[in-house]
N, CA, C and O atoms as CSV, one atom per row, in Angstrom:
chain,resi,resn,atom,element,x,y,z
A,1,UNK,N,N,-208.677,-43.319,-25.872
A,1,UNK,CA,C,-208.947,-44.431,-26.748
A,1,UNK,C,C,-209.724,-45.486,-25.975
A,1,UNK,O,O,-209.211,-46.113,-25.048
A,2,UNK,N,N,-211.066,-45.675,-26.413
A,2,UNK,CA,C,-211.608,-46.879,-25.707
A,2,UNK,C,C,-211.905,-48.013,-26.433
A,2,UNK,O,O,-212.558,-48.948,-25.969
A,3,UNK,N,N,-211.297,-47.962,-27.948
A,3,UNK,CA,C,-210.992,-49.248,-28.746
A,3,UNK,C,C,-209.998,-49.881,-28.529
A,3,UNK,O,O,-208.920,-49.287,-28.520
A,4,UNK,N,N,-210.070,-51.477,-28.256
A,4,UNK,CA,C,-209.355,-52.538,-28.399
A,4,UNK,C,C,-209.270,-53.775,-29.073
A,4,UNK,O,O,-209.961,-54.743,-28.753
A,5,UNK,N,N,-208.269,-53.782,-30.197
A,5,UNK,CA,C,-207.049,-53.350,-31.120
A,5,UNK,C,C,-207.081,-52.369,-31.830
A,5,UNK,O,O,-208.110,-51.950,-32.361
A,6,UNK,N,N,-205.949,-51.858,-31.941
A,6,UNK,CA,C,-205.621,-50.142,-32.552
A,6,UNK,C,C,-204.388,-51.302,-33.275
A,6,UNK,O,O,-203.828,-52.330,-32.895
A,7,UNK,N,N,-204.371,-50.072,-35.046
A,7,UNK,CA,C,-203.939,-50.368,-35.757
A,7,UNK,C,C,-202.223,-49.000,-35.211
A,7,UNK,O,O,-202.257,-47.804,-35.501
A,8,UNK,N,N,-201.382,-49.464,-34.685
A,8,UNK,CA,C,-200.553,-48.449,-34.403
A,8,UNK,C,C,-198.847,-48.474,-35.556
A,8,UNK,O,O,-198.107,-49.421,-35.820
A,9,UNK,N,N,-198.778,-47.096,-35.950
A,9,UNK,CA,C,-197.281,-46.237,-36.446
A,9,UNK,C,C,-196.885,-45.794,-35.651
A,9,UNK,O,O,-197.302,-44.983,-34.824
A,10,UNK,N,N,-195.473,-46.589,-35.907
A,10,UNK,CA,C,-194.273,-46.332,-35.172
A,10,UNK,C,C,-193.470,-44.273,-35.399
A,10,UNK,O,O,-193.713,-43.664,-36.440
A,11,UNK,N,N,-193.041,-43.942,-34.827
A,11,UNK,CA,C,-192.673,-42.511,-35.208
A,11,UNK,C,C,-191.964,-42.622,-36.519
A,11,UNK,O,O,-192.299,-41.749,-37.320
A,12,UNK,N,N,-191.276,-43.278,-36.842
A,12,UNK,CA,C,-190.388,-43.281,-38.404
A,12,UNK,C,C,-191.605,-43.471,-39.171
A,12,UNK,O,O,-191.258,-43.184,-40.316
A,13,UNK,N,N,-193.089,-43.858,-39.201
A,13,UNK,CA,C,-194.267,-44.067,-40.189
A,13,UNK,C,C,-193.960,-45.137,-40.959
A,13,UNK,O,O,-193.835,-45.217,-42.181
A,14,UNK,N,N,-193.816,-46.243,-39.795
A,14,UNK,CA,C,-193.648,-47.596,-40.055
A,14,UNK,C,C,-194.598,-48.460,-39.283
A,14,UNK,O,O,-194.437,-48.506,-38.064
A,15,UNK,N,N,-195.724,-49.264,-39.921
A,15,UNK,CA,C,-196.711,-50.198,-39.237
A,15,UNK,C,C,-196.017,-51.076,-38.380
A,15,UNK,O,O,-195.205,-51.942,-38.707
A,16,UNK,N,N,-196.455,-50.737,-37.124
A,16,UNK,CA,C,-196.396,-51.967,-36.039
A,16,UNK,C,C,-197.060,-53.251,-35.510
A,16,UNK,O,O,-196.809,-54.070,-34.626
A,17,UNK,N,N,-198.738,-52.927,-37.133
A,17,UNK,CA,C,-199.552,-53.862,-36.524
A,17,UNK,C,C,-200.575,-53.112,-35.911
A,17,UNK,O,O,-200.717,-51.936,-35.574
A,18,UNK,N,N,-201.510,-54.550,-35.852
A,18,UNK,CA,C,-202.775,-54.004,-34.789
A,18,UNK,C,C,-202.994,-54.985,-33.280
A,18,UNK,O,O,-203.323,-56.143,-33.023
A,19,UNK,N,N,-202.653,-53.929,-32.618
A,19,UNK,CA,C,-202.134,-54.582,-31.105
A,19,UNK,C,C,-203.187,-54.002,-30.312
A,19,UNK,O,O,-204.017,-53.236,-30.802
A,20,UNK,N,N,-203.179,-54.356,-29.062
A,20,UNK,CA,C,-203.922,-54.131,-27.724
A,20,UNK,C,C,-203.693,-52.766,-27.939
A,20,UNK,O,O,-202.897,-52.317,-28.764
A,21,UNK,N,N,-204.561,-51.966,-27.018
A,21,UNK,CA,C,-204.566,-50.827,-26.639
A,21,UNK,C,C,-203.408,-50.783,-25.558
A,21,UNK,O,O,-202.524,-49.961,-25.800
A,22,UNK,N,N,-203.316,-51.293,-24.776
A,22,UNK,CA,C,-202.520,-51.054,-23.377
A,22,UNK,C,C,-201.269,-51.793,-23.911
A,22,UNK,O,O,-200.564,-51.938,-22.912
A,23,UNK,N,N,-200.616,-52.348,-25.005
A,23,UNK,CA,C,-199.653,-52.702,-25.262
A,23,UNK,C,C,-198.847,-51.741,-26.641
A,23,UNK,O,O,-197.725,-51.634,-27.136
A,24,UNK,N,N,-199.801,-51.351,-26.777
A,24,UNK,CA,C,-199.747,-49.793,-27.421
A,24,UNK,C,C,-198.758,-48.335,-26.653
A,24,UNK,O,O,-197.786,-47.687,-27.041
A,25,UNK,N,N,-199.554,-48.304,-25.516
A,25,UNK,CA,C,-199.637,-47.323,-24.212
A,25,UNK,C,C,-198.293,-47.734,-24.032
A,25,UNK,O,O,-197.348,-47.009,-24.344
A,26,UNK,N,N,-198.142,-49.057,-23.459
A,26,UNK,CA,C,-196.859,-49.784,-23.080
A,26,UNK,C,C,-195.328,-48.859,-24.131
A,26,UNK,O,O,-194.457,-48.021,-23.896
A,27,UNK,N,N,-195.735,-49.586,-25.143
A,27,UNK,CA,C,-194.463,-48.633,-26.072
A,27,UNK,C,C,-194.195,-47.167,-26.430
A,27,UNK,O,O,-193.080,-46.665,-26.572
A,28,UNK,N,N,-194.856,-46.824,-26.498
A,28,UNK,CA,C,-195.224,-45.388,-26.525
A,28,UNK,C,C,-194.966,-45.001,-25.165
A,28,UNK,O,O,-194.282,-44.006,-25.406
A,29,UNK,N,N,-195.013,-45.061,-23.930
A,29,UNK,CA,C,-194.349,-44.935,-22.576
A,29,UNK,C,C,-192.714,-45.189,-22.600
A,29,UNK,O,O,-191.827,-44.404,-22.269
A,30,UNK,N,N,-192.584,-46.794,-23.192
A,30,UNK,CA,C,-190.940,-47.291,-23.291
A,30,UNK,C,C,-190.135,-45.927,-24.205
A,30,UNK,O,O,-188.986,-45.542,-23.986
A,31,UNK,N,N,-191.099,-45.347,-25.269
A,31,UNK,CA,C,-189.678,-44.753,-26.074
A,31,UNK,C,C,-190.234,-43.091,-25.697
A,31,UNK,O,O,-190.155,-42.282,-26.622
A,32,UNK,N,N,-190.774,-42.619,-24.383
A,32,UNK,CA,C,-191.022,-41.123,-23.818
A,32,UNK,C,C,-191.731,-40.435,-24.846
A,32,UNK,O,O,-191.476,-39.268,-25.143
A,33,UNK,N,N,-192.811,-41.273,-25.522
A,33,UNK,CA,C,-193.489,-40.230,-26.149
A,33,UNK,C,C,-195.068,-40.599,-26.215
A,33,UNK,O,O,-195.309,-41.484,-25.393
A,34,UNK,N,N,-196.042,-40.255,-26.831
A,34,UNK,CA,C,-197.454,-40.449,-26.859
A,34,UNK,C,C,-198.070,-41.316,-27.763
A,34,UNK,O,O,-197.654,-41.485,-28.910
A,35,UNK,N,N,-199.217,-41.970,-27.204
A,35,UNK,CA,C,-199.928,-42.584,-28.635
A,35,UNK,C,C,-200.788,-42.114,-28.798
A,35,UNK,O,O,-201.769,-42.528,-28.180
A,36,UNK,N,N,-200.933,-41.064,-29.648
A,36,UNK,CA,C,-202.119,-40.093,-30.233
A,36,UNK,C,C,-203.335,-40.865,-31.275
A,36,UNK,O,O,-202.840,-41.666,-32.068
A,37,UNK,N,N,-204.247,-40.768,-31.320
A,37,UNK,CA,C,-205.363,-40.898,-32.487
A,37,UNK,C,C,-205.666,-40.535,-33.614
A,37,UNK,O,O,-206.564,-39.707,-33.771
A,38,UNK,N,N,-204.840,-41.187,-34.876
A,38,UNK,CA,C,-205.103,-40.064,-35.509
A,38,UNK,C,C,-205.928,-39.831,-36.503
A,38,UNK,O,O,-206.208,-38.706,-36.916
A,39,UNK,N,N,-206.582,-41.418,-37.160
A,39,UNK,CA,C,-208.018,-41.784,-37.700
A,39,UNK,C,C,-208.621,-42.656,-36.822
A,39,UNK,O,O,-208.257,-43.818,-36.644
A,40,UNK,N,N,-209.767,-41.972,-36.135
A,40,UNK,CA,C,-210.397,-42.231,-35.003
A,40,UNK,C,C,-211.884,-43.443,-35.717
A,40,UNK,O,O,-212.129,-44.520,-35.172
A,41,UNK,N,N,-212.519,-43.025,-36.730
A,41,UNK,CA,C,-213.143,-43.694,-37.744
A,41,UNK,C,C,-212.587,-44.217,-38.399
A,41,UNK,O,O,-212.795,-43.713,-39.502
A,42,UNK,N,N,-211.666,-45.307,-38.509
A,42,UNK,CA,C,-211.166,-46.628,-39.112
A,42,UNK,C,C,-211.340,-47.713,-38.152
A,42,UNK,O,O,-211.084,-47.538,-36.960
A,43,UNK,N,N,-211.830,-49.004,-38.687
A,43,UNK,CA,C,-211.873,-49.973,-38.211
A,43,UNK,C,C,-210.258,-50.901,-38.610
A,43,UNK,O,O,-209.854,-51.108,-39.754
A,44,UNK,N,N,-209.367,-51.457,-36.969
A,44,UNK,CA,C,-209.643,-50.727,-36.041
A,44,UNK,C,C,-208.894,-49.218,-36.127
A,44,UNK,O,O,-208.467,-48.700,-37.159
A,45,UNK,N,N,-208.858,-48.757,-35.017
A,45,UNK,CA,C,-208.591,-47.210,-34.990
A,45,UNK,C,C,-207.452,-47.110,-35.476
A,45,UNK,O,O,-206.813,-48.161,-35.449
A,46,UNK,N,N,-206.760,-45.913,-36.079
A,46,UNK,CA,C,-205.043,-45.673,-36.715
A,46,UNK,C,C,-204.603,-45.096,-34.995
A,46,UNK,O,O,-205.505,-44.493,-34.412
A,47,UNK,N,N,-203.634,-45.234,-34.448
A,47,UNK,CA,C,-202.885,-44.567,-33.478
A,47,UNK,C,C,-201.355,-44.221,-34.079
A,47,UNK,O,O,-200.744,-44.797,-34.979
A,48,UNK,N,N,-201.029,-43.280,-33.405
A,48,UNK,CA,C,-199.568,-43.044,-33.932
A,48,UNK,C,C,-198.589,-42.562,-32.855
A,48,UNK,O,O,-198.636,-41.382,-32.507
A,49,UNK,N,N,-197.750,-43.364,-32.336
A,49,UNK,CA,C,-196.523,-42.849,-31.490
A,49,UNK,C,C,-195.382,-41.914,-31.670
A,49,UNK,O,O,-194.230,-41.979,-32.098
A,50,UNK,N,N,-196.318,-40.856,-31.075
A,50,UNK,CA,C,-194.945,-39.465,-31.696
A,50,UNK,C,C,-194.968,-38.438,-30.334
A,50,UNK,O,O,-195.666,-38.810,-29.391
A,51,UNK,N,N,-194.443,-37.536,-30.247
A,51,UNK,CA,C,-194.268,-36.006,-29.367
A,51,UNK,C,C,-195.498,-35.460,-29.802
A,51,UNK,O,O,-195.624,-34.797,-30.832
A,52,UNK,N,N,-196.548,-35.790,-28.880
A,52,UNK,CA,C,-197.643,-34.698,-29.165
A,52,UNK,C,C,-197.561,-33.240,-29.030
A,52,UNK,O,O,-198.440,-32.487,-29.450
A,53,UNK,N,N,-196.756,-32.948,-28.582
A,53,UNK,CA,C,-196.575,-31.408,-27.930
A,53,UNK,C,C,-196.300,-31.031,-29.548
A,53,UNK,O,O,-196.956,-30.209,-30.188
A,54,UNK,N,N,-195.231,-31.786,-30.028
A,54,UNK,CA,C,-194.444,-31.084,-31.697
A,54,UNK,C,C,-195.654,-31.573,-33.005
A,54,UNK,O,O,-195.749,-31.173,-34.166
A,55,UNK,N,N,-196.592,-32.736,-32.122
A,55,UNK,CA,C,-197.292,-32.665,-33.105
A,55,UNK,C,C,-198.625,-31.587,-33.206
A,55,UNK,O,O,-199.316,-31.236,-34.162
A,56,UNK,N,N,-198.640,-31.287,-31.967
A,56,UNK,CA,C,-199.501,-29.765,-31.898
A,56,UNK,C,C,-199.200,-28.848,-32.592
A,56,UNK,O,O,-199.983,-28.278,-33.351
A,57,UNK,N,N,-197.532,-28.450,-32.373
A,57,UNK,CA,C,-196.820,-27.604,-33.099
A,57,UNK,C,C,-197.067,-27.332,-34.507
A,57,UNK,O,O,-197.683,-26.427,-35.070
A,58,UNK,N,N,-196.432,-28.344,-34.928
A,58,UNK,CA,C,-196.667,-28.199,-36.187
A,58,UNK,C,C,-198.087,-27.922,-37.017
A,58,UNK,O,O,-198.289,-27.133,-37.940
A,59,UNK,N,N,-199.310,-29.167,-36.139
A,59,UNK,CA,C,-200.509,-28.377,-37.102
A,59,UNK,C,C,-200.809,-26.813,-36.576
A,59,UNK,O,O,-201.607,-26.165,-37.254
A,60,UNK,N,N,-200.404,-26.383,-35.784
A,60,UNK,CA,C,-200.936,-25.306,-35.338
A,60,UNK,C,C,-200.140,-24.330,-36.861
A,60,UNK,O,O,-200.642,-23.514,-37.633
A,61,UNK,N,N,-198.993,-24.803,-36.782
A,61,UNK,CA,C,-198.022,-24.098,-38.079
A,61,UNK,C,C,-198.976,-24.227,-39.564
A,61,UNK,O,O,-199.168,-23.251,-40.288
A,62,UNK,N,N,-199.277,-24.993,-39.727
A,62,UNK,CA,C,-199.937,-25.215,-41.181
A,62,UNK,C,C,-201.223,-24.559,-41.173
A,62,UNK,O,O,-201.349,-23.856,-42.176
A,63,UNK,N,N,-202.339,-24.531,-40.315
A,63,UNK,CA,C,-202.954,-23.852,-39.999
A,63,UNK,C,C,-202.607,-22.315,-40.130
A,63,UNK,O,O,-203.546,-21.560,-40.383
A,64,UNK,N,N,-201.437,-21.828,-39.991
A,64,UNK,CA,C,-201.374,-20.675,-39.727
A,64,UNK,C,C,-200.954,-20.363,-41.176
A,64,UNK,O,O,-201.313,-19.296,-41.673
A,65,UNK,N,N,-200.196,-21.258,-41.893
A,65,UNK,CA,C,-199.865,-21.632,-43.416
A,65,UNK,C,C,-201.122,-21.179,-44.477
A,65,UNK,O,O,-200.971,-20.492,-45.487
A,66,UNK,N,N,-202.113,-21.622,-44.087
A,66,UNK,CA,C,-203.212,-22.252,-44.905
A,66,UNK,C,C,-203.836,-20.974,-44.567
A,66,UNK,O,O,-204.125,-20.430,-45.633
A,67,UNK,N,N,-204.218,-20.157,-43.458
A,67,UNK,CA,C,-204.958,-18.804,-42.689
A,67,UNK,C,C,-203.944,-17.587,-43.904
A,67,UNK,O,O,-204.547,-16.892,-44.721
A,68,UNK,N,N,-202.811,-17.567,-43.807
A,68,UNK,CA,C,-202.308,-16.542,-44.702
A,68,UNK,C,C,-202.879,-16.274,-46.056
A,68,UNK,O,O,-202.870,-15.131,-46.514
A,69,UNK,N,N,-203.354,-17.245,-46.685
A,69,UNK,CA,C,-204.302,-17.253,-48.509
A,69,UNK,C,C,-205.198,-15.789,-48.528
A,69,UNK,O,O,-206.278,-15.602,-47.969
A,70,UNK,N,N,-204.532,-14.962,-49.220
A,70,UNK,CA,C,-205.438,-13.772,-49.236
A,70,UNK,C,C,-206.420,-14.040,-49.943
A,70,UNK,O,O,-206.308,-14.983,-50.726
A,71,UNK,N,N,-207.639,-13.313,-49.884
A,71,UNK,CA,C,-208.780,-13.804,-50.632
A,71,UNK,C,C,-208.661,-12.022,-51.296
A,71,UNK,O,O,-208.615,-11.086,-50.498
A,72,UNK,N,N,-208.631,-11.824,-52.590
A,72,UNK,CA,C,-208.286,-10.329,-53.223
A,72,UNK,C,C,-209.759,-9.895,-53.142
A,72,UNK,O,O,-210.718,-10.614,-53.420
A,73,UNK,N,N,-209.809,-8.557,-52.702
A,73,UNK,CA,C,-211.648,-7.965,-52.937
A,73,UNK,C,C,-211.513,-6.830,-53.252
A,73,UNK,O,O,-210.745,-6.098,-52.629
A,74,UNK,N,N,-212.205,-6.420,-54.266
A,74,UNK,CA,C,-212.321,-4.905,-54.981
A,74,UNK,C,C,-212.921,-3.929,-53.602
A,74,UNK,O,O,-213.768,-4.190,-52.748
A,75,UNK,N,N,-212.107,-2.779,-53.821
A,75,UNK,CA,C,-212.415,-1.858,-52.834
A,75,UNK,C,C,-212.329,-0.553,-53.671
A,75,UNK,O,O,-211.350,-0.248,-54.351
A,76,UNK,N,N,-213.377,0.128,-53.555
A,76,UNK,CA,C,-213.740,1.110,-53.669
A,76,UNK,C,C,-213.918,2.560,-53.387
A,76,UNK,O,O,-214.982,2.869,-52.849
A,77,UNK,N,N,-212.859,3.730,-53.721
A,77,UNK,CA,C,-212.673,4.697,-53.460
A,77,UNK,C,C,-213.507,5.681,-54.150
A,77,UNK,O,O,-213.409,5.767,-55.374
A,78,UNK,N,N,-214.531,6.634,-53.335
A,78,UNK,CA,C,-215.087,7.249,-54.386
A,78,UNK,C,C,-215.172,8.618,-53.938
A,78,UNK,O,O,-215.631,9.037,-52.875
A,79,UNK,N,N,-214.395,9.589,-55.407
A,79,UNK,CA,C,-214.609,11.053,-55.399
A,79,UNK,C,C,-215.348,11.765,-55.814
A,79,UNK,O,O,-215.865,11.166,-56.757
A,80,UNK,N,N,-215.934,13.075,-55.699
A,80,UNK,CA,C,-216.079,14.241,-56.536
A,80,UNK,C,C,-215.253,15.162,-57.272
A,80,UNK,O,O,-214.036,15.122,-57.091
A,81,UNK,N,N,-215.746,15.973,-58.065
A,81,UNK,CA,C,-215.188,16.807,-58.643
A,81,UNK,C,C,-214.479,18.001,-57.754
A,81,UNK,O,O,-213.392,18.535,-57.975
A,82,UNK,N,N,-215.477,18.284,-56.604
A,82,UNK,CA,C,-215.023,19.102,-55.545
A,82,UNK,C,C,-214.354,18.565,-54.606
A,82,UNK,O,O,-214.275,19.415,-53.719
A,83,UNK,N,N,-213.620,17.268,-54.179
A,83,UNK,CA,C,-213.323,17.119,-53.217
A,83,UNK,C,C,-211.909,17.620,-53.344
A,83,UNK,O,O,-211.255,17.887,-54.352
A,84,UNK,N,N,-211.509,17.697,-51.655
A,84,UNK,CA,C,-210.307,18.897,-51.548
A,84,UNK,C,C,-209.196,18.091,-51.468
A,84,UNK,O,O,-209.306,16.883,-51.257
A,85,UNK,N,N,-208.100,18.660,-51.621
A,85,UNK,CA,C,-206.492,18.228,-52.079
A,85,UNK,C,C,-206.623,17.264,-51.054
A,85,UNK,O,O,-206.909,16.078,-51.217
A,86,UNK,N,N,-206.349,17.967,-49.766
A,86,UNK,CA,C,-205.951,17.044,-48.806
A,86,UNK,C,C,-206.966,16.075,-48.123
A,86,UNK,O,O,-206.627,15.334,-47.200
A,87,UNK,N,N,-208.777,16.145,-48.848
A,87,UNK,CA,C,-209.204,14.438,-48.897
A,87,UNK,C,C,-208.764,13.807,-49.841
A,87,UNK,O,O,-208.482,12.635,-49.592
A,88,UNK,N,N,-208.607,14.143,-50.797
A,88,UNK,CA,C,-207.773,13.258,-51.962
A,88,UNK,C,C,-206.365,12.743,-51.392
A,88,UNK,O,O,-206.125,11.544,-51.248
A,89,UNK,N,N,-205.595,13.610,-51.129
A,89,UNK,CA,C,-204.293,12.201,-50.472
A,89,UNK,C,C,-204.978,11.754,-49.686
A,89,UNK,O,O,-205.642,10.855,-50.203
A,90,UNK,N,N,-205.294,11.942,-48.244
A,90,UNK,CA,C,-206.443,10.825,-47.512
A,90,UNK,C,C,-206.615,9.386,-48.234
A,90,UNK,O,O,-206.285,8.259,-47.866
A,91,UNK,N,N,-207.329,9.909,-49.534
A,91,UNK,CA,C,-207.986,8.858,-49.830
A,91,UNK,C,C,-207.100,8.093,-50.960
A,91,UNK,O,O,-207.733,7.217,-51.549
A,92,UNK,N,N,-205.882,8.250,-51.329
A,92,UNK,CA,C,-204.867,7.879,-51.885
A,92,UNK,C,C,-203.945,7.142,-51.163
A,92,UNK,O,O,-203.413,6.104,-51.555
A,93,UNK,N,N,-203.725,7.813,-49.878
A,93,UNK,CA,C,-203.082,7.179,-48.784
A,93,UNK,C,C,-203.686,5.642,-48.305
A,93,UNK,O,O,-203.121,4.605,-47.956
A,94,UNK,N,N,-205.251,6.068,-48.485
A,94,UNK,CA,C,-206.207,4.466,-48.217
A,94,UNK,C,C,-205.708,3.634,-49.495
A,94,UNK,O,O,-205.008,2.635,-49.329
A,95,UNK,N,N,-205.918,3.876,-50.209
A,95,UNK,CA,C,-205.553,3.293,-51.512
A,95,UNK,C,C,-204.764,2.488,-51.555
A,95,UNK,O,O,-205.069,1.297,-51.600
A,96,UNK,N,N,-203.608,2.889,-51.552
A,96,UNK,CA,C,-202.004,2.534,-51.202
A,96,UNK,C,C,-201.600,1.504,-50.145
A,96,UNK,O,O,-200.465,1.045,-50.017
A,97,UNK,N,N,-202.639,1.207,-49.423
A,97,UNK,CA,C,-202.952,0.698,-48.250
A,97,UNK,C,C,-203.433,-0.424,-48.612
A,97,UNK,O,O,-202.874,-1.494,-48.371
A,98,UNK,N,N,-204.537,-0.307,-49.238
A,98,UNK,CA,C,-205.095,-1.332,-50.095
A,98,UNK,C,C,-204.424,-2.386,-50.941
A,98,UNK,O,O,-204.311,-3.595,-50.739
A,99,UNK,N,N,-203.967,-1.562,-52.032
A,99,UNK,CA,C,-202.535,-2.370,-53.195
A,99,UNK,C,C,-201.825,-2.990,-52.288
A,99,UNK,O,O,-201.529,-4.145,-52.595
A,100,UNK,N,N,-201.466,-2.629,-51.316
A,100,UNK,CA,C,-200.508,-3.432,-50.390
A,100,UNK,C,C,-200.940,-4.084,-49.626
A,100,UNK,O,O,-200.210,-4.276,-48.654
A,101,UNK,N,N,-201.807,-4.517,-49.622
A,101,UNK,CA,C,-202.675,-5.696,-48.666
A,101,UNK,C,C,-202.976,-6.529,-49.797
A,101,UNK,O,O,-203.932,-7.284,-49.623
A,102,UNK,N,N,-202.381,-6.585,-50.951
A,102,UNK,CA,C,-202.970,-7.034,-52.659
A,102,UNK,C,C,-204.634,-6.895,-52.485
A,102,UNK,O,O,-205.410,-7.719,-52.003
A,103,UNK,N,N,-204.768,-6.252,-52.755
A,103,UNK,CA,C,-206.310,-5.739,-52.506
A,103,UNK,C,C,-206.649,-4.826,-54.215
A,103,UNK,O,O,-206.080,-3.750,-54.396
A,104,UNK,N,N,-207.424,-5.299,-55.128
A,104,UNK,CA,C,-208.004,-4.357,-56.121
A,104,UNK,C,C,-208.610,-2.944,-55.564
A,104,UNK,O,O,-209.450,-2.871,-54.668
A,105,UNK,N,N,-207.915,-1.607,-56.397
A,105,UNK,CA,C,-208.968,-0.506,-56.136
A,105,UNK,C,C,-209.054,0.039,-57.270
A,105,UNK,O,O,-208.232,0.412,-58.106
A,106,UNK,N,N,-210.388,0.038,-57.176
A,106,UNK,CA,C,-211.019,0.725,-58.227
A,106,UNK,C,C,-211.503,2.619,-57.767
A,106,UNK,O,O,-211.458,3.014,-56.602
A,107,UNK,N,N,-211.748,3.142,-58.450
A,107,UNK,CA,C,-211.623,4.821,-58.153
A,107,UNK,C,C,-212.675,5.594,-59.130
A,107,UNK,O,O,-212.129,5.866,-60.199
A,108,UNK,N,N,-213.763,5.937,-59.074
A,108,UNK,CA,C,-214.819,6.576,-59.205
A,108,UNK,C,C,-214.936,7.831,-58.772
A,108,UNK,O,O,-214.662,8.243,-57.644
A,109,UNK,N,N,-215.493,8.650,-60.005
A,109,UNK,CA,C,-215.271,10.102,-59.688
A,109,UNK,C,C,-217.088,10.298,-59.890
A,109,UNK,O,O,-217.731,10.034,-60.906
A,110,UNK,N,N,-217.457,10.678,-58.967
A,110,UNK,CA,C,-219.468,10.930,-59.285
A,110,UNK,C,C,-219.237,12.605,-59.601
A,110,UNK,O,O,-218.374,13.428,-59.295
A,111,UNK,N,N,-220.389,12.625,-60.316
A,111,UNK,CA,C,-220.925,14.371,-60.699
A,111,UNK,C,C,-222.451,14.026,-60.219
A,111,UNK,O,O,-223.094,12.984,-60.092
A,112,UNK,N,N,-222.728,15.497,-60.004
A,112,UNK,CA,C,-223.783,15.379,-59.759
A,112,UNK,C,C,-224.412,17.244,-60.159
A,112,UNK,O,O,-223.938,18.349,-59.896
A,113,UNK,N,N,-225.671,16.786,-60.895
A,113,UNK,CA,C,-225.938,18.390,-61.446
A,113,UNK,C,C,-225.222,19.063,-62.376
A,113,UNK,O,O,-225.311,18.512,-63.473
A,114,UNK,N,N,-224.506,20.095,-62.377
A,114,UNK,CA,C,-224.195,21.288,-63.263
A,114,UNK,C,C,-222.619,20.721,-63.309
A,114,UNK,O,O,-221.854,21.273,-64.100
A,115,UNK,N,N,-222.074,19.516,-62.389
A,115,UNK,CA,C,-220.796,19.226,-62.296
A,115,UNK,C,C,-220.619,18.290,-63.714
A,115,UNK,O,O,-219.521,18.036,-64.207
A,116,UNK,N,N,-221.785,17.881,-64.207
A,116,UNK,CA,C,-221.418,16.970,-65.406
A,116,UNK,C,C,-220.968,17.667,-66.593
A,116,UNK,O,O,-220.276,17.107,-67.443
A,117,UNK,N,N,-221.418,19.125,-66.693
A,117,UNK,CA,C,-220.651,19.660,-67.575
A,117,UNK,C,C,-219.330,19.951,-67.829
A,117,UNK,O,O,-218.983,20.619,-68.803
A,118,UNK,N,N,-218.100,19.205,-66.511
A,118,UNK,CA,C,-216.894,19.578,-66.444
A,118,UNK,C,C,-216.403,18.045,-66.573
A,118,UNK,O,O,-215.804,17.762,-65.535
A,119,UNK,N,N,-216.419,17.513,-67.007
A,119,UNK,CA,C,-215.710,15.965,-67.010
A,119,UNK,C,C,-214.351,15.793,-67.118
A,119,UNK,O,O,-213.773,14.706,-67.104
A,120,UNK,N,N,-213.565,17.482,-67.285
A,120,UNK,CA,C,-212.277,16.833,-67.555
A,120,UNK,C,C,-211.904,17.541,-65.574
A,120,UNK,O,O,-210.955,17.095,-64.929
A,121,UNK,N,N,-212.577,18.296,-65.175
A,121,UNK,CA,C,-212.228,18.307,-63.779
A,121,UNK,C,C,-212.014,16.332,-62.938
A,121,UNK,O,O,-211.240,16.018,-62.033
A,122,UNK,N,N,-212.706,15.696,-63.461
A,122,UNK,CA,C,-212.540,14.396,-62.857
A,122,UNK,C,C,-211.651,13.729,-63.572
A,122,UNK,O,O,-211.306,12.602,-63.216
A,123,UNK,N,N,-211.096,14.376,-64.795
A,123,UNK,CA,C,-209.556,13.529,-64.999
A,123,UNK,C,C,-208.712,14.341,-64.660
A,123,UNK,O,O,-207.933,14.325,-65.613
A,124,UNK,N,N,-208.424,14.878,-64.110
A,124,UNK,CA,C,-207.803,16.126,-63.831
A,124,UNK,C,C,-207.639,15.155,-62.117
A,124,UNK,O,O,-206.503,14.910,-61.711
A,125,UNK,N,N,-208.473,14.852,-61.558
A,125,UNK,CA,C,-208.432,14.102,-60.034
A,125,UNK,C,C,-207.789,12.961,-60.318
A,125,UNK,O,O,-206.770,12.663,-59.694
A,126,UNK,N,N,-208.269,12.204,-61.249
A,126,UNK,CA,C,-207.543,10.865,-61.627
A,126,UNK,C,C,-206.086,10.807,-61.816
A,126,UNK,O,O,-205.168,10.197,-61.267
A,127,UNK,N,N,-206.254,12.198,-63.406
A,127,UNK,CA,C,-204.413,11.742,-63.326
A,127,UNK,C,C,-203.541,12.570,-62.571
A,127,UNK,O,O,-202.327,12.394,-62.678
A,128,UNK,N,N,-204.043,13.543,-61.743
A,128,UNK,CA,C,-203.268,14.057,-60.359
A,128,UNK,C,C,-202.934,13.662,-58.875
A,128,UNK,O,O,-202.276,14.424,-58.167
């Protein structure tokens, strides 16, 4: 802090006033804890006398709060008519994987050529 007067809160988030910097320091020393910055752009500055270590803590916690928000994204599994049993669980197994990450899947069966004449072979993949 190289502003002098700081507008300083007491740890209960009770105004103490806007005092010296070094009479600031002073109390915040008397009761074993820190005078942190915590609107650095206010005229004069906000300071606040608390446990910086727990006040690390904690934003580091909310941060980690706020990082959990899944963002949901369609994912896309895509078969043939020929593909074999055991790429199909494979790719069911991904699936499943997916739903549980709350993740949308969507599931597409392509033909291609002489395979379009069988369309119920690709519900036949779907509802198996």
């Amino acid at each position: 802090m190289r502003l002098s007067p700081v507008r300083v809160v007491d740890p209960e988030g009770e105004m103490l006033g806007v005092i010296p910097t070094e009479e600031a320091l002073k109390i915040a020393l008397e009761a074993g804890l820190d005078l942190v910055e915590v609107a650095p752009n206010e005229r004069p500055p906000v300071c606040r006398i608390l446990d910086y270590g727990k006040f690390k803590y904690e934003q580091k916690k909310k941060q980690a709060k706020n990082a959990k928000t899944h963002q949901v994204q369609l994912k896309e599994i895509r078969l043939r008519p020929k593909t074999g049993d055991h790429d199909i669980q494979f790719k069911m197994k991904r699936a499943r994987g997916f739903l549980e990450d709350r993740d949308k899947v969507k599931l597409n069966v392509f033909f291609r050529g002489r395979e379009n004449a069988h369309h119920e072979r690709g519900r036949e993949i779907l509802e198996g």
